[in-house]
C-alpha positions in Angstrom: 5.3 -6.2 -18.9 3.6 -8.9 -21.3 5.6 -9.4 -24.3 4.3 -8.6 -27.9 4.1 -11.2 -30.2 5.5 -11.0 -33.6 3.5 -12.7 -36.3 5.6 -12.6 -39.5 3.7 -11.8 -42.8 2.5 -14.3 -45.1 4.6 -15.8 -48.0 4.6 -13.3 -51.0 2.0 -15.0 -53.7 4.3 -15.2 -57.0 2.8 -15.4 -60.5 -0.9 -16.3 -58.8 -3.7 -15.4 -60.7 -6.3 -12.7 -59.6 -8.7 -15.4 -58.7 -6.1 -17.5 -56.8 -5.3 -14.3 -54.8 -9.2 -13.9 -53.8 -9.3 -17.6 -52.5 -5.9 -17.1 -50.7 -7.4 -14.0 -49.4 -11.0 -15.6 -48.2 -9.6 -18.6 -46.6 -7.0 -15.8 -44.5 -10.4 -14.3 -43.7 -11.7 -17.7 -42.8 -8.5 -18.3 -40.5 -8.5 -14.7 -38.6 -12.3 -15.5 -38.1 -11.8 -18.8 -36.0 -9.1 -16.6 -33.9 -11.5 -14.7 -32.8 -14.2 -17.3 -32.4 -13.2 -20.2 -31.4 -13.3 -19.8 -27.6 -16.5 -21.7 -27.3 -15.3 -24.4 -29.5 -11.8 -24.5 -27.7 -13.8 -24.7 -24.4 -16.2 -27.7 -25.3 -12.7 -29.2 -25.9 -11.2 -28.7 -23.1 -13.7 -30.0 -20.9 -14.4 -33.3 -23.0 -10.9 -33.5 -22.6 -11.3 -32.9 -18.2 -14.4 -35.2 -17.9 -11.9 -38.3 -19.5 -8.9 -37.2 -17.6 -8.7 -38.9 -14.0 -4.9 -37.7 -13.4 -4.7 -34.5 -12.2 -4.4 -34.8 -8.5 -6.3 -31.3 -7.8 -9.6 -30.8 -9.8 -10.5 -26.9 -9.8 -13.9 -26.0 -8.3 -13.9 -22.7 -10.2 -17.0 -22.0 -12.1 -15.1 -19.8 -14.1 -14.7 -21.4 -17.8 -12.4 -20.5 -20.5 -15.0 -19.1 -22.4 -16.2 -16.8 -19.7 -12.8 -15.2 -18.6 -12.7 -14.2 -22.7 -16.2 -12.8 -22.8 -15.2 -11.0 -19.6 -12.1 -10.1 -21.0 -14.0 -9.0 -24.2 -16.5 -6.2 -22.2 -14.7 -3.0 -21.2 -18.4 -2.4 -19.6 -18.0 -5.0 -17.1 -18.6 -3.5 -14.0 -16.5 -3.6 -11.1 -18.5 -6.0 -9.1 -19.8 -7.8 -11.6 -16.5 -8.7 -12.7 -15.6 -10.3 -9.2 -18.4 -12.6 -9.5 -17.4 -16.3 -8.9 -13.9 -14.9 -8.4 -11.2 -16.2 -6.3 -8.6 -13.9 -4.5 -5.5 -15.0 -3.1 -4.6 -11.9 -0.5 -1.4 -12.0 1.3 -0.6 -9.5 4.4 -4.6 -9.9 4.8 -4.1 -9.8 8.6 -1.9 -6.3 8.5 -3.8 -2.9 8.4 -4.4 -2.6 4.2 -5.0 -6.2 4.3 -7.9 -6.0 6.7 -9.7 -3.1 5.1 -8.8 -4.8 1.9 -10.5 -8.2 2.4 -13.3 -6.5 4.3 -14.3 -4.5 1.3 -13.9 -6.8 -1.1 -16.5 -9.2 0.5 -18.7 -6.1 1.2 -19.5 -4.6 -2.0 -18.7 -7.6 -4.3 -20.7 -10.2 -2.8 -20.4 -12.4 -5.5 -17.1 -13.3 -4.8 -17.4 -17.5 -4.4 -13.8 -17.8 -2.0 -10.8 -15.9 -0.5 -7.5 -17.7 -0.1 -5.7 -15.9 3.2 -2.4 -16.3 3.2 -1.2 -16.4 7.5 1.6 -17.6 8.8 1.4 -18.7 12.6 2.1 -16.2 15.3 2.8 -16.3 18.7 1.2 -20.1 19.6 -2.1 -18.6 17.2 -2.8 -21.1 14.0 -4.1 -18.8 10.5 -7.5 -20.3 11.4 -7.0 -18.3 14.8 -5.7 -15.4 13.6 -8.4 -15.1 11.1 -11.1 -15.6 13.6 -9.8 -12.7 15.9 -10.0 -10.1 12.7 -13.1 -11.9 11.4 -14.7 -11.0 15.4 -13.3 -7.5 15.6 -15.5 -4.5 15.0 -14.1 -3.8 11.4 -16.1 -7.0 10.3 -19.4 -6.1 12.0 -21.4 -4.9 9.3 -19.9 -8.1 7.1 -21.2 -10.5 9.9 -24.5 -9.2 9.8 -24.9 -8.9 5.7 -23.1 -11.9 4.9 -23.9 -14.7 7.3 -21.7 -17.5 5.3 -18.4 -14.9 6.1 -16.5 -17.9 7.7 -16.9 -20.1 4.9 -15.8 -17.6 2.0 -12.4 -16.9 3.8 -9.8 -19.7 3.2 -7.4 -19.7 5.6 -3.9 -21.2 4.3 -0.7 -21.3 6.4 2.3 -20.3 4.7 5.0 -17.6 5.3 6.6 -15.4 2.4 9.9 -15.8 4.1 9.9 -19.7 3.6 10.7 -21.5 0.1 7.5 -22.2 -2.0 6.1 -19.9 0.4 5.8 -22.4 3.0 2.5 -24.2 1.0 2.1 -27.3 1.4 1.7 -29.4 -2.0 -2.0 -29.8 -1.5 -3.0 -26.0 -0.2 -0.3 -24.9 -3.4 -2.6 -27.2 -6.0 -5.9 -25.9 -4.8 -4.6 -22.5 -4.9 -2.7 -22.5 -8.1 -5.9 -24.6 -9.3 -8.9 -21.6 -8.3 -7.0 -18.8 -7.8 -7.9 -15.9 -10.4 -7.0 -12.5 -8.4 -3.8 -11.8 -6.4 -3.4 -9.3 -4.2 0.0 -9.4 -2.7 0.7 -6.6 0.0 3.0 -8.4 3.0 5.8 -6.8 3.7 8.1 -5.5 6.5 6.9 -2.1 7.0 9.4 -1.0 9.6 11.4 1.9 8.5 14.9 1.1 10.5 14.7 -3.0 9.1 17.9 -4.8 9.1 18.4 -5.0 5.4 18.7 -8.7 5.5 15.4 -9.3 7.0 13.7 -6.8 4.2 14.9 -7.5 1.3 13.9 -11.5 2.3 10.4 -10.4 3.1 10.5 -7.3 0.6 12.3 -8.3 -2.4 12.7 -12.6 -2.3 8.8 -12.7 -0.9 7.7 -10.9 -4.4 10.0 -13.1 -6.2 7.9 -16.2 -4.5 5.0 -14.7 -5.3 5.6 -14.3 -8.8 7.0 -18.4 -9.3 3.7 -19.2 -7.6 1.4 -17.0 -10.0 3.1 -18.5 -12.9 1.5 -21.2 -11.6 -2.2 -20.4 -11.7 -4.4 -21.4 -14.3 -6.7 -18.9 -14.7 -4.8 -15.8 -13.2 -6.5 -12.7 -13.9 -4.4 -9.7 -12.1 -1.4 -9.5 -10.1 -1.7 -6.2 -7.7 1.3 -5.4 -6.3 1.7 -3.2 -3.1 4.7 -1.0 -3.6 4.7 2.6 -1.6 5.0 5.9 -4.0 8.3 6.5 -1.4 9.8 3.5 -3.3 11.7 6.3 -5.4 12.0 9.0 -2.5 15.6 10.0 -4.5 13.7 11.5 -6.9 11.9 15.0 -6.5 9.5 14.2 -9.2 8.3 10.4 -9.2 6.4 9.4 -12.5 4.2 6.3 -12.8 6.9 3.9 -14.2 9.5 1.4 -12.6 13.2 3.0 -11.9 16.1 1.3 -12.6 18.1 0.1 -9.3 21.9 1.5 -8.7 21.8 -2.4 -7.9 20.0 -5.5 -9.8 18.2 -7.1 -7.5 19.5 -10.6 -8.3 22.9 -9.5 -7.1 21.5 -8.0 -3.7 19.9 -11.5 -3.0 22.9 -13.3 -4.1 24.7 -11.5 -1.5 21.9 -11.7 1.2 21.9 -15.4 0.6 25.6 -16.1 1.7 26.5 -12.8 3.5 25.7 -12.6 7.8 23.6 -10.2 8.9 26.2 -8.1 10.5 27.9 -8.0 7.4 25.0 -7.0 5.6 24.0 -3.8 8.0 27.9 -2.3 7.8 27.1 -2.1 3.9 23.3 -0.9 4.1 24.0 3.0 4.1 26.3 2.7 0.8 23.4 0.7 -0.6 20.5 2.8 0.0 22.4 5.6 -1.1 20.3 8.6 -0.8 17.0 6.9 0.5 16.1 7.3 4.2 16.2 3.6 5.0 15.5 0.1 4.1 12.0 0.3 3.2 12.2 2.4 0.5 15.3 1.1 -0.9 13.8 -2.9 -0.8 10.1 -1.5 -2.4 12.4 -0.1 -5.0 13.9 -3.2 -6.0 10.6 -5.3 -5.4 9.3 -3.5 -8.5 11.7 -3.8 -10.8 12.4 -7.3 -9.6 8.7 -8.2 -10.3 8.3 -6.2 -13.7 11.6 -8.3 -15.0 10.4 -11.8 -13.8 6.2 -11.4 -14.7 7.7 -10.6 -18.6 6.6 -13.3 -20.6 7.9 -15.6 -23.5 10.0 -14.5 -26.6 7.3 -16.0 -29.4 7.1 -16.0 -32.9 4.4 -17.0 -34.8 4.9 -18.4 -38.6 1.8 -18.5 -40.8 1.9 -20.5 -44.6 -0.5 -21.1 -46.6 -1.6 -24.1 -47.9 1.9 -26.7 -47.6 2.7 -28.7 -50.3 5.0 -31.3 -50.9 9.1 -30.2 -50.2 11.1 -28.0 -53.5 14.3 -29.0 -53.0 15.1 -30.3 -49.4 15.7 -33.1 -47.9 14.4 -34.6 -51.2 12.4 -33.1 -53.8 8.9 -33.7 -54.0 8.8 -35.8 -50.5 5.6 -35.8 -48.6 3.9 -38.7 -46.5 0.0 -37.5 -45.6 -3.2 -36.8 -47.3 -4.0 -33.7 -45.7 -4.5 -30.6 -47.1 -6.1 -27.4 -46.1 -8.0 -29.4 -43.0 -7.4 -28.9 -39.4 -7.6 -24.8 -39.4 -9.4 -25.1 -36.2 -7.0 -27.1 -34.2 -4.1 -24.5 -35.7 -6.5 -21.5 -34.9 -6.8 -23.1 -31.4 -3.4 -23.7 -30.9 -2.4 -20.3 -31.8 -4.6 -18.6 -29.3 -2.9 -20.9 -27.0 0.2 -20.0 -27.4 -0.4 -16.1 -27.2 -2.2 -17.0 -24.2 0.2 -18.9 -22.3 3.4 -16.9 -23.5 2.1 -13.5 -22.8 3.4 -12.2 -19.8 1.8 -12.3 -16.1 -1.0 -9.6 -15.5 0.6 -7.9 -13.3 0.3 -4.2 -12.3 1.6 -2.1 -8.7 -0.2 0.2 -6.5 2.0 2.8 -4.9 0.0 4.4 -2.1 1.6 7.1 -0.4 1.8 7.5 3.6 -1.6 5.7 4.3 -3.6 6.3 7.5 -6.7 6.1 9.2 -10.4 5.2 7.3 -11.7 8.1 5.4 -15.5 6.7 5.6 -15.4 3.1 5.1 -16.3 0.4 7.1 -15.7 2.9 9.9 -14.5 6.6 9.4 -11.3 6.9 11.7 -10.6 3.0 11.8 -6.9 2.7 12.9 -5.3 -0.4 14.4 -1.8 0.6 14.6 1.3 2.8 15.7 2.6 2.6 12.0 3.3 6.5 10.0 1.3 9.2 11.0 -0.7 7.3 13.8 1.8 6.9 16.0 2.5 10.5 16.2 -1.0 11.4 16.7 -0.9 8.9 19.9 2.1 10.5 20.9 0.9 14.3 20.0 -2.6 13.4 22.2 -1.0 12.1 25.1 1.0 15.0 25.4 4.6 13.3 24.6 5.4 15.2 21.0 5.7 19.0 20.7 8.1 19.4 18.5 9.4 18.3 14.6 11.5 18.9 12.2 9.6 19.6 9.2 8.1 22.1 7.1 4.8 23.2 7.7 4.4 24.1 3.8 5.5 20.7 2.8 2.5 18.5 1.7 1.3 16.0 4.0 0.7 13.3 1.3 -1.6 10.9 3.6 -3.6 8.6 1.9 -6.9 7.3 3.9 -6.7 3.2 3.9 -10.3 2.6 2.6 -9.1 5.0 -0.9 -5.9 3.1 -1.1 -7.3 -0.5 -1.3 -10.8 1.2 -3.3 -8.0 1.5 -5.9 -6.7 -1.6 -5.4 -9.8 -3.5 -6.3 -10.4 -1.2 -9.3 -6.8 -2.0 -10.9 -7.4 -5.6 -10.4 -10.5 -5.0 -12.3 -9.0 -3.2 -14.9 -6.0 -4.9 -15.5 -8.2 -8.1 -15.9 -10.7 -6.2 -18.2 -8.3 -4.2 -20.4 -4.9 -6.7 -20.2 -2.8 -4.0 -20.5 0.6 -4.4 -22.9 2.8 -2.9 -20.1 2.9 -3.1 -16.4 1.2 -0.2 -15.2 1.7 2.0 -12.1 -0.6 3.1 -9.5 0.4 6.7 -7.8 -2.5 6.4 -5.1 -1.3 9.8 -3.7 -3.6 12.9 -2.7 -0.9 16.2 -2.7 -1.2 17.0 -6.1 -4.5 16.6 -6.2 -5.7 17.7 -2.7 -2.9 19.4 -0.8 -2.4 18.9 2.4 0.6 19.9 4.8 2.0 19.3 7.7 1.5 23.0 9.3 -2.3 22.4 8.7 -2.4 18.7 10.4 -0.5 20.1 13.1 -3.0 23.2 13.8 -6.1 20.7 13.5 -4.2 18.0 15.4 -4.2 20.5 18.3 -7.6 21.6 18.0 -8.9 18.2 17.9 -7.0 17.0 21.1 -8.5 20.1 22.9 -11.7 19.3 22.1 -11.2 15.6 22.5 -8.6 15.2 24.8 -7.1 12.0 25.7 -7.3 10.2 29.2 -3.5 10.7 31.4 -2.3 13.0 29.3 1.0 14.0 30.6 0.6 18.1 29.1 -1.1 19.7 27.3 -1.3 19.0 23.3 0.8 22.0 21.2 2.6 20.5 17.9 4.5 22.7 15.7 7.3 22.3 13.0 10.4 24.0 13.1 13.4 24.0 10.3 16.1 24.7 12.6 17.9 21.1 14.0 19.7 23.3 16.3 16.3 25.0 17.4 14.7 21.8 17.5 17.3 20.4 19.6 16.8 22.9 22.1 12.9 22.7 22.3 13.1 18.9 22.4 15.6 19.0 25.5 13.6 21.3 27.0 9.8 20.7 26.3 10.6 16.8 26.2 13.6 15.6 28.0 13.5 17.3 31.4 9.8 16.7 31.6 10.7 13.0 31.2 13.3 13.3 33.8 10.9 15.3 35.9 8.1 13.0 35.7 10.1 9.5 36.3 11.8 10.9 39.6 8.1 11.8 40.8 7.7 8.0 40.0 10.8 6.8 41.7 10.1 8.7 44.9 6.2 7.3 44.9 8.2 3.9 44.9 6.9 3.2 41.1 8.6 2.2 37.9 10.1 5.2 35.8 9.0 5.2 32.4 9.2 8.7 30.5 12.5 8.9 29.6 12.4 5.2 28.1 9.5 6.5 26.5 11.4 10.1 24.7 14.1 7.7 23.5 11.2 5.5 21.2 10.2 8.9 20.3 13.0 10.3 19.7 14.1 7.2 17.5 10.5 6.9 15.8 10.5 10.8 14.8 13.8 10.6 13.7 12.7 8.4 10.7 10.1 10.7 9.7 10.9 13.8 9.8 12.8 13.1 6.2 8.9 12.6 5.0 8.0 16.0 6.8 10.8 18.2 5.7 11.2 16.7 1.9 8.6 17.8 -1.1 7.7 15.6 -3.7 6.0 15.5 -7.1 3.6 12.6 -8.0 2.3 12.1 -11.4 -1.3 10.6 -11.4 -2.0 10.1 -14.9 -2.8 6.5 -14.4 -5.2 6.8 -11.7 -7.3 9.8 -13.4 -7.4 6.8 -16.4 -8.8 4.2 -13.9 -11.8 6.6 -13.1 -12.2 7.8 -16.6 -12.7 4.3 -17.5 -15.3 3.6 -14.6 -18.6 3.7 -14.6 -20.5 6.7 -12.1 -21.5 3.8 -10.2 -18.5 2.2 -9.4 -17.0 5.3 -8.7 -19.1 5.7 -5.5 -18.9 2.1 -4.3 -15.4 2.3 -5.1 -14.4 5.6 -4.5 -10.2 6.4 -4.7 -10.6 9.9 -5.8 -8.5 12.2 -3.3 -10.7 15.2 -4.0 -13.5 13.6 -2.3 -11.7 14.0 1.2 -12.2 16.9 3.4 -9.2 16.9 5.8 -10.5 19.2 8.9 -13.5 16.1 9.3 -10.8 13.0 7.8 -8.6 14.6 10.7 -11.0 14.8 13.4 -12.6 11.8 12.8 -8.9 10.2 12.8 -8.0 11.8 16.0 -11.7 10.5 17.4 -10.2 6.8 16.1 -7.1 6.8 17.8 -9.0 7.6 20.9 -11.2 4.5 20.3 -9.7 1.8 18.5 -5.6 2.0 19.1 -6.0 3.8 22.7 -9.0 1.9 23.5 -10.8 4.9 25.3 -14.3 5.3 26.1 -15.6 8.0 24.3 -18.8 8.4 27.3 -15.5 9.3 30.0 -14.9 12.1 27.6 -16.5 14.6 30.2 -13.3 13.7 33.1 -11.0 14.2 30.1 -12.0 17.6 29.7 -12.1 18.3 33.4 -8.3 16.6 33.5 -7.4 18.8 30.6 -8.0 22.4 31.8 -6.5 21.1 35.6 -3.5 20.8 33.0 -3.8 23.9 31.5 -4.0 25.6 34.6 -0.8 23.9 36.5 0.9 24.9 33.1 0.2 28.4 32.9 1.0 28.5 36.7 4.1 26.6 35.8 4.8 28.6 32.8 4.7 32.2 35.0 7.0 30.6 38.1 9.6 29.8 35.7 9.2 32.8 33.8 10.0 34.3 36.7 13.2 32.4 38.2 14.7 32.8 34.9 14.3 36.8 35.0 15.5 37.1 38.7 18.5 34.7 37.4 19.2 37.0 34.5 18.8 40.3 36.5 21.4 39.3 39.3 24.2 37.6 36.9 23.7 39.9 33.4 24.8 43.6 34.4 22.5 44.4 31.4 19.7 43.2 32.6 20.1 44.4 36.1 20.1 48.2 34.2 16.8 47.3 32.6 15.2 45.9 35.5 16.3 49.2 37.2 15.0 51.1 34.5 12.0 49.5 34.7 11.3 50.4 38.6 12.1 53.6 37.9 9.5 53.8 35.2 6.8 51.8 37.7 7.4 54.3 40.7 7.6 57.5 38.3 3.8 56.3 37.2 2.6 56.2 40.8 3.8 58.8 42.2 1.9 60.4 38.9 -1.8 58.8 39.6 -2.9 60.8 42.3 -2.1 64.0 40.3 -3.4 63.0 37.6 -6.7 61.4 38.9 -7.0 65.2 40.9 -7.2 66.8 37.3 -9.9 64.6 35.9 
């Protein structure tokens, strides 16, 4: 949070006349009104002073002056893109599943933006400039390519890895970046739930703390958006839009992760996390208060006499050695703004999105490119793997689509730039108090949608449901799951092929296990901050940016995410859609067929080995043979 500065009041005026007071008072005046003023005078300095200077060993290319980030600074009405013209964004995480949309959108509807600084490590013998070519070909960036023909030479890419020091920049890729840069949008991170806590609090906690040293950096540095997750503070029942403090400072964490061994580390991670579910929340915890503490800015004072005469007393009375007298007022003016300026603390502000899944509309409703959260339940659920959860199917469902989460992203950059905010301000990008959803209603529409739209090789038949018995879902899981798996992988074996199910229910099993402390948990988010952003937006903006939650209508967000699963993370042809159905009711059938053959081994079982059951099933041929023996008669009558 930026500090305040304290300006102390003037000198009293002792014994002054009334007419010395008025001067005093006009040449104050005269003083507050270069403050405010002066930007165009202090900019005409500054680059006098840049055209004689041949030292700097980076010269920025931003067409971004001094005086034009304080007009923009100065007009609340500045809309969001027009305030990203002849911006440049530093992104990092830009090739994960926020950052794609993110960038994407970003180029898309502010068009003006002159470059975009992607930071990408190398992966798997691919450079950044390889990495960024595959998402720059991939469908998400087809209406991009075809409006914007100069994509390519917008996007920046810059190798560098938040795990290594100085974020693994080289000294020239640092000064051009710390040179243009005037947006940050920092959202890499581990996202893995079961982490090693090692690994996440270097990539969760150490990675923002590189991030910040580098911002400080940055000579015209707008906003700082943080991704944080509104989970951060899952120990809470009731999470407001404010940093928590830690059980732990963060400092002493990394002290110990810095000399402590990884084993070492993972026997203490369940005393540190406490009551949090795992490592993820526990390290995005941290991360914010980390990042509020080191973006504070400077402890200043400023100290404002009047016109300085010769000394009273001290070192020796009467001693002065300069002509001046009440000249210079613009170079003080100046040098105040300055200071404010340059002590004030970063502009920094965090975006806590909830449990974020597919596109709600934009670039592509139902756009998924991973197994992360929810998604990797609706592959399972659609392929006929999942049938059973523990969970609470009146508990809200607090999924977030990705195009509203990074909508708000862009719109807090803008804000924070526009309004420089005193404090660090929050972000709850969450839909449940605003538009409930639970996880009883995705479950019905999840099965719905899968019978309508079945998958290809589905192993059964789609049927989710929650249950808030362990023991109960225990039992259904060994059932429904395990002996299926152990069913299907000795078919394999005798067919002479590779088993696979049972390797596949222990993922599952392992994968669910994380979050069903999401699906049977409630939570309270506070959204003040949000309903501010889009009080302060134009009616515009708010449709080419849209974040609002109520503008989502789950039954079509959750078809439409079960239609993109299908198409971009199972890669299925929608046209073979036709065989799927065909393969779908041959399942339904062998099931029912199963379902009655079963049905009745279990009875015959129960009717020789339970004496109670052998009475009823008596009992009940008794009743069968009294009834026919009674049809004829009966028939005769009518």
């Amino acid at each position: 949070m930026s500090s305040k500065v304290a300006c102390l009041p003037d000198p009293p005026i002792i014994g002054a006349s009334a007419k010395l007071k008025r001067q005093q008072q006009q040449q104050l005046q005269q003083q507050h009104s270069l403050n405010n003023n002066s930007a165009q005078h202090l900019n005409n300095s500054i680059n006098a002073s840049l055209s004689n200077s041949n030292s700097a060993s980076y010269t920025s290319t931003a067409t971004n002056t001094m005086s034009e980030e304080i007009s923009a600074l100065a007009s609340p009405s500045t809309g969001v893109a027009s305030f990203y013209r002849n911006k440049t964004i530093l992104l990092t995480g830009v090739t994960g599943f926020m950052g794609k949309v993110l960038l994407e959108k970003l180029l898309r509807s502010c068009p003006g933006i002159r470059r975009c600084y992607a930071l990408v490590r190398p992966k798997k013998g691919q450079t950044p400039q390889e990495r960024m070519e595959s998402i720059l070909s991939s469908k998400l960036y087809s209406k991009l390519r075809e409006a914007m023909p100069d994509l390519r030479s917008r996007i920046v890419p810059v190798c560098g890895d938040i795990l290594e020091p100085r974020l693994g920049l080289s000294e020239q890729d640092e000064a051009m970046i710390v040179a243009d840069t005037n947006i940050v949008f920092h959202s890499a991170a581990t996202v893995k739930f079961d982490e090693e806590l090692k690994l996440s609090v270097q990539m969760n906690v150490i990675g923002v703390r590189r991030m910040v040293q580098l911002a400080r950096k940055m000579e015209h540095l707008q906003a700082f958006i943080h991704v944080s997750t509104a989970y951060a503070n899952c120990d809470k029942e009731s999470v407001k839009e404010v940093v928590y403090d830690p059980p732990l400072h963060p400092n002493k964490l990394i002290d110990a992760v810095e000399w402590m061994d990884a084993d070492a580390i993972q026997a203490l991670t369940s005393k540190l996390i406490g009551s949090r579910p795992n490592t993820y929340t526990y390290t995005k915890a941290l991360a914010e208060y980390l990042l509020v503490e080191e973006s504070k800015g400077l402890p200043v004072a400023i100290v404002r006499p009047s016109i300085v005469g010769a000394s009273w007393s001290e070192p020796v009375p009467g001693w002065v050695d300069n002509l001046n007298g009440p000249t210079g007022l613009l170079v003080a003016a100046l040098a105040e703004y300055l200071l404010v300026e340059e002590s004030k603390g970063l502009p920094v502000a965090i975006v806590r999105p909830s449990i974020v899944g597919a596109s709600w509309s934009e670039p592509v409703p139902g756009w998924v490119d991973n197994l992360n959260g929810p998604t990797g339940l609706l592959v399972a659920i659609g392929k006929g793997l999942l049938f059973i959860m523990h969970g609470d199917g009146y508990c809200t469902a607090d999924v977030i689509p990705v195009d509203t989460a990074t909508n708000a992203m862009i719109a807090v950059a803008w804000y924070t730039a526009i309004e420089r905010p005193r404090d660090v301000l929050i972000y709850n990008v969450t839909s449940g108090q605003i538009n409930r959803f639970t996880w009883g209603a995705m479950a019905e529409q999840l099965r719905e949608n899968f019978i309508h739209y079945p998958c290809h090789n589905m192993a059964r038949v789609p049927n989710p449901r929650f249950t808030l018995s362990m023991l109960w879902r225990d039992i259904m899981w060994f059932i429904h799951q395990l002996m299926p798996a152990y069913i299907f992988d000795l078919s394999l074996r005798v067919m002479g092929k590779k088993p696979m199910f049972v390797k596949i229910q222990d993922r599952l099993s392992k994968a669910v296990t994380t979050l069903e402390f999401f699906t049977s948990n409630e939570w309270t988010f506070h959204n003040d901050n949000i309903f501010l952003l889009l009080n302060r937006m134009s009616e515009e903006d708010k449709q080419t940016f849209c974040f609002d939650p109520r503008s989502i209508d789950w039954k079509k967000y959750m078809l439409n995410y079960c239609l993109g699963v299908k198409e971009f993370v199972l890669k299925e042809d929608i046209s073979q859609l036709p065989a799927a159905r065909v393969a779908l009711q041959r399942l339904q059938r062998i099931q029912t067929l199963l379902k009655v053959l079963s049905g009745v081994i279990i009875w015959r079982l129960l009717v020789k080995r339970v004496p109670v059951f052998h009475s009823l099933w008596n009992l009940l041929l008794g009743w069968v043979q009294f009834l026919f023996t009674k049809l004829p008669s009966l028939a005769r009558s009518s």
